[in-house]
Steps between C-alpha positions, in 0.01 A plus 500: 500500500599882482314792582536793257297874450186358263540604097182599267549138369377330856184700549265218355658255688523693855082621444443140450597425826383772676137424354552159622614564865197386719621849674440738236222279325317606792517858445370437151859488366476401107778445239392800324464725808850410655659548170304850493636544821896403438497747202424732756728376729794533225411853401546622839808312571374269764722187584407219355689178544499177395617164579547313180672152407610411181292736345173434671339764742459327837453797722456882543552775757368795414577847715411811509755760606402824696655731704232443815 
């Protein structure tokens, strides 16, 4: 397993599992709402990792940097 920054290719795979974290799912997380929300994420430089084996998305860790 490896953890690297996420690319443009993983965004399908990482909104897949956030719409299917119980978590998230909760706060009416959807595939096409998370991936709404990573291309926002991405345009304003946020860190996003992932944890990925062998190609496959496994996990994500998504922060947001500020100065506060």
């Amino acid at each position: 397993m490896r953890i690297a920054s996420a690319r443009a290719a993983d965004l399908r795979a990482i909104a897949t599992l956030m719409a299917a974290s119980p978590l998230l799912r909760r706060y009416g997380a959807t595939a096409r709402g998370a991936r709404a929300a990573l291309n926002d994420g991405f345009r304003e430089r946020d860190l996003i990792l992932v944890a990925e084996d062998r190609g496959e998305v496994l996990g994500v860790a998504w922060l947001v940097l500020s100065r506060a």
